[in-house]
N, C-alpha and C positions, 0 to 999 in steps of 0.2 A: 597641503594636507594637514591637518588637525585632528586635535580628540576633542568629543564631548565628555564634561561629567555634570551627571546628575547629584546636585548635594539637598534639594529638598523638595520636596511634592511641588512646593508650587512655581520651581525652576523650572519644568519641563516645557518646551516651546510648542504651542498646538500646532503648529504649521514653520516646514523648514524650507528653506531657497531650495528650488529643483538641484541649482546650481554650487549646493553644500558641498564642501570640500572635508566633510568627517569622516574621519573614516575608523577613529573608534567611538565608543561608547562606553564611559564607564561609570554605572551605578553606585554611587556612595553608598556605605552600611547604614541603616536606620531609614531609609526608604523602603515605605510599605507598599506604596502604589504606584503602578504605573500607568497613568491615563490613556484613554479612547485615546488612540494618534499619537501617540505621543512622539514617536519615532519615524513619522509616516514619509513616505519619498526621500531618504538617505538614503540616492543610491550610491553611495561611496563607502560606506558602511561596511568593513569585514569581519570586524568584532563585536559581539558585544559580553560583557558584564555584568552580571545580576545576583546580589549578592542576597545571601539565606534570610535578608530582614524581610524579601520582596513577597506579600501574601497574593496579589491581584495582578494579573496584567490585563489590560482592558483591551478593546476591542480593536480592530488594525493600527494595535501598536506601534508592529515593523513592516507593516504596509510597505510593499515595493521596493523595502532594501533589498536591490537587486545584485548588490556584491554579497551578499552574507553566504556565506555557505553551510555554517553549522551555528546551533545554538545549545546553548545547555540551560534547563530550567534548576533551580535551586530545589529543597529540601522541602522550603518552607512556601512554597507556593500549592491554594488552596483554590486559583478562580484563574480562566482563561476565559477573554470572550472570543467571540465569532471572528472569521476572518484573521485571525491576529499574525500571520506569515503569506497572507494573500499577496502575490505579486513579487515574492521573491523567488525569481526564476533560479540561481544559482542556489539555492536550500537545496542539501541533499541528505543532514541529517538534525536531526529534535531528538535532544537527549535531555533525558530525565535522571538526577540523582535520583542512584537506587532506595534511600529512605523516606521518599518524599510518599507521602498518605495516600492524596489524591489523585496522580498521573502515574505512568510507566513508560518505558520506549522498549523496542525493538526495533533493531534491524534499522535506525533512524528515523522511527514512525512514531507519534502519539497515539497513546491510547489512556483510558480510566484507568483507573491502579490496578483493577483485575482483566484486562485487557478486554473486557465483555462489549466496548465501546471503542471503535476505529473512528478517533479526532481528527487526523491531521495526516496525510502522506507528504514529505514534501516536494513542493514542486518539480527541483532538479532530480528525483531521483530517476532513473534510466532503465529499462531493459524489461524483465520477468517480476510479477512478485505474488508470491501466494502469501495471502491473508491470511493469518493464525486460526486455527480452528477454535481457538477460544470467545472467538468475536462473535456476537449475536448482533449486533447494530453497528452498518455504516453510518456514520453521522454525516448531517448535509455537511457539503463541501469539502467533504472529505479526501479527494481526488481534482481536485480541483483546479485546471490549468498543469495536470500532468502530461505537460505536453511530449514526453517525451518516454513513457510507458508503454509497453509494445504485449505486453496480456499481462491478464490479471484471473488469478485463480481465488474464485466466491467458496468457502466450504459449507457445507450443508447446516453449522451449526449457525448459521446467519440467517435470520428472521426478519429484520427490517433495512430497509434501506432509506434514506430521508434526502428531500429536495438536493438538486443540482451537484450529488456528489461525484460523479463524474462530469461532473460538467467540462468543456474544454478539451479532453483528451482527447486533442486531435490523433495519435498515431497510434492510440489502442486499435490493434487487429484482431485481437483474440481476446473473448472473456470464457472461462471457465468455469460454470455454474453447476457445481454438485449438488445443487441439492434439487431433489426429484419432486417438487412441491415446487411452482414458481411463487415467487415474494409476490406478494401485490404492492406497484410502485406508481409512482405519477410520472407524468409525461417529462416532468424537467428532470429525472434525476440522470440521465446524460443528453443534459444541455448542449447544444451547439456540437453535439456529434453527427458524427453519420455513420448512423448505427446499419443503415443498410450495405455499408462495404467493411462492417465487422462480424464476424464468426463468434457465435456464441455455440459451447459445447454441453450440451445438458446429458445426464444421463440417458442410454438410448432407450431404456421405456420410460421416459419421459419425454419424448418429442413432440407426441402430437399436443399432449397440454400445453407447453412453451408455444406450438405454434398458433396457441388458442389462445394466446392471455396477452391482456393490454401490455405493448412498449416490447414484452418481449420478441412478439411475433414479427416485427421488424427488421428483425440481426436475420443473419444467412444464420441459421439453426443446423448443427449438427449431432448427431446421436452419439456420444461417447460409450465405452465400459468400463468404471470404476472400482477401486474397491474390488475385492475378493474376488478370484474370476474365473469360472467354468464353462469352456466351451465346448459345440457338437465336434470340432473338429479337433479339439485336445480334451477331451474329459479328463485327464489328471492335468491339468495344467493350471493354474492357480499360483499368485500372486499373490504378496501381502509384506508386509502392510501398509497399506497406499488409502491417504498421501505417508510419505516416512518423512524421517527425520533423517535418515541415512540409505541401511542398506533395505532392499528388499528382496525374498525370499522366494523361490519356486519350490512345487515337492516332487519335481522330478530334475533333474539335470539334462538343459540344455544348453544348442548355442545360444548364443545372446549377442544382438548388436544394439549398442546405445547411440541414440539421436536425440540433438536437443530440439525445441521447437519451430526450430526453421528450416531443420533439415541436416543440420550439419552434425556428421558422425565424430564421437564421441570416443569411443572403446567398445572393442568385443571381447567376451570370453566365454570362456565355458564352464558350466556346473549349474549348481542351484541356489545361486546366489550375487545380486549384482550390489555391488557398493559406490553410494552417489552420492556419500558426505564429501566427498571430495569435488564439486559442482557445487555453483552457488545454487539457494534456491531457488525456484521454477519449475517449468514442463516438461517432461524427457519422453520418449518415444522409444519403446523397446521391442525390437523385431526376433524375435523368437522364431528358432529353426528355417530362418528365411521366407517365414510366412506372415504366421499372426503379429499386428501391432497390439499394444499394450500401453496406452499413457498411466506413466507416475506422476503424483506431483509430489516435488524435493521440497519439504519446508526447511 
């Protein structure tokens, strides 16, 4: 096993032995760019290095370093191309220093500096994940061979979704779509799915439109109730604020049992108040006085 170091732009090798035995990577200061490929199939690859000189990394840089598990982008980085983490199955987190202009992270996710643009999930990440309500735009390839994503919750403040961003998500079951408008989307943006043995959850007066609209009407479609909530058979019962960031509130006191999205009970209690900062983010299921269900989503 060995390390790479990059000392000058035009040290970079366009193409590495499948059979590389690198397994770091470390960027000398005064490199500004990091070329198309540069890093592409180092799957031995756990580290990498990239220091605050670095403005550009181009397009599947780290193509298929399939050991990598996290990366940190510098301060000084102003340009990502497409693809640039495609194929690194073990990626579970893309961190952004916090001062950098152009990019941000959460939660191990890229996005634009004001989060309004979902870049990048990476590949390895696992289980539940609600998308910040600050997002307006999936970017293509955004989701891209998440193979291993089991729902995903869309917030209503999401307008566009672009080519093959779910593409590959084989084991998505559940997509969560708040918003009562379907997107209009093209047919590849869940590529190589099968979208007919996944449950999409639209708000329930918004069913029959979802069962009306290209791409969508393909998912087992079902009616949710989100957001603020009044029913015939509890007129004071009401929920809020969902999705939360922690707890959420009833204005009457009852029992409460919590389930997460698969079924599996969680905690019960009683009053007019259930606290869920304590669960990672996702779906929760609240069954109220042993009746009415209730989903939250926990960002």
């Amino acid at each position: 096993m060995c390390d790479y170091t990059l000392q000058t732009w035009w040290d970079w090798p366009p193409w590495f032995s499948w059979e590389s035995t690198i397994t770091a990577i470390v960027i000398e200061n005064g490199i500004t760019r990091i070329g198309d490929f540069a890093f592409f199939v180092l799957h031995s690859a756990t580290s990498v290095s990239i220091p605050n000189s670095v403005t550009s990394i181009g397009k599947g840089s780290f193509g298929s370093c399939e050991s990598l598990p996290s990366i940190t982008l510098p301060n000084s980085i102003t340009s990502i191309g497409g693809s640039v983490f495609a194929g690194c199955a073990n990626l579970t987190s893309i961190d952004v220093e916090s001062e950098n202009n152009s990019y941000a992270s959460e939660d191990g996710v890229l996005f634009d500096k004001n989060k309004i643009t979902l870049i990048c999930c990476p590949e390895g990440k696992t289980g539940d994940y609600v998308i910040p309500n600050s997002v307006k735009t999936i970017g293509s390839w955004a989701f891209y061979y998440c193979e291993n994503l089991t729902s995903i919750t869309i917030p209503n403040s999401v307008k566009s979704i672009e080519d093959k961003a779910f593409g590959y998500c084989k084991k998505l079951k559940l997509i969560t779509n708040l918003n009562p408008i379907p997107i209009v989307i093209d047919s590849d943006v869940f590529y190589e799915m099968n979208i007919k043995e996944c449950t999409l959850e639209v708000p329930i007066n918004s069913v029959d439109a979802y069962r009306n609209a290209a791409v969508w009407k393909e998912f087992n479609i079902v009616g949710v109730e989100v957001g603020i909530e009044e029913t015939d058979y509890y007129p004071s019962l009401r929920i809020y604020p969902n999705p939360t960031i922690g707890k959420v509130y009833l204005e009457t006191e009852s029992s409460i049992k919590v389930y997460d999205v698969r079924g599996v009970f969680l905690m019960e209690t009683f009053g007019n108040q259930v606290d869920l900062s304590v669960y990672p983010q996702g779906v929760y299921l609240l069954q109220v006085n042993g009746g009415r269900w209730i989903k939250v989503v926990r960002q």
